[in-house]
N, C-alpha and C positions, 0 to 999 in steps of 0.2 A: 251412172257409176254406182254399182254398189261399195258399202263401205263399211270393214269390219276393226275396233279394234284389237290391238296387240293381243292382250287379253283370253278374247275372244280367238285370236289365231291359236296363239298354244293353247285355250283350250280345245280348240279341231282337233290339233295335232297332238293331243294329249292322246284322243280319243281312236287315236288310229288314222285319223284323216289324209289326207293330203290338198295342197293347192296349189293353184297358178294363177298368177298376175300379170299384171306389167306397170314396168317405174319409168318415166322418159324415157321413153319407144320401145323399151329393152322386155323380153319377156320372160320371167323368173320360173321355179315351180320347187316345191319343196315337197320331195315326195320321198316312197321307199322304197328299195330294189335290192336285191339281193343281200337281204338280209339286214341294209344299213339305211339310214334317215341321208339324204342329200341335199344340198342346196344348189339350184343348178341356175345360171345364166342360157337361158335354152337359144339365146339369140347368138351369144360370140360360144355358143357348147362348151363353154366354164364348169363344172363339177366341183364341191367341196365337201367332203364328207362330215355329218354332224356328228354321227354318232351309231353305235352298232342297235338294228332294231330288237327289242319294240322300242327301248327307252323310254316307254312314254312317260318317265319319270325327271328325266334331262332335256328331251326336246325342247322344251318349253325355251329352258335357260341357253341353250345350246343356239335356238336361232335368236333368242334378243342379243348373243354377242355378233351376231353377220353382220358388215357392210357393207354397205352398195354406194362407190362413191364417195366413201366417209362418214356415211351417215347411218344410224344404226336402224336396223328393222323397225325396233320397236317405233322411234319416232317416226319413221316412213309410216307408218300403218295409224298411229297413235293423231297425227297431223295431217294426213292423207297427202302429202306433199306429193312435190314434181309430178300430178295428174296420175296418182295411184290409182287402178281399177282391176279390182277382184275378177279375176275372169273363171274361177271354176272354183271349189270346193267339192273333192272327190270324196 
């Protein structure tokens, strides 16, 4: 398992980045697409839009308010909880 913190995620995603994970079983990805930053549940095709791109001035703040669960990004990432693993950094 690779293992990044929060930190470290918005600063990817600062940088233009994008990622995909997975949190108990489920498989996430925070990427950008026409034109907007998204948070996406790619397993139940959930969609949430963060913010218009590039943002990369907001992204940061914008995905430590997501939840999954309850529980916030940051600490998912921060704690590595429920079997967190990084699966790509685009």
């Amino acid at each position: 398992m690779w293992k990044i913190t929060f930190d470290e995620l918005a600063d990817y995603l600062a940088h233009g980045r994008e990622i995909e994970f997975r949190y108990e079983g489920k498989s996430y990805s925070i990427t950008n697409r026409r034109h907007e930053w998204i948070f996406c549940c790619d397993t139940d095709e959930t969609t949430i839009l963060l913010c218009k791109f590039p943002g990369y001035d907001v992204i940061g703040d914008k995905v430590r308010q997501q939840l999954i669960n309850g529980i916030s990004l940051e600490k998912i990432f921060n704690e590595g909880l429920g079997g967190l693993d990084i699966m790509d950094v685009l």
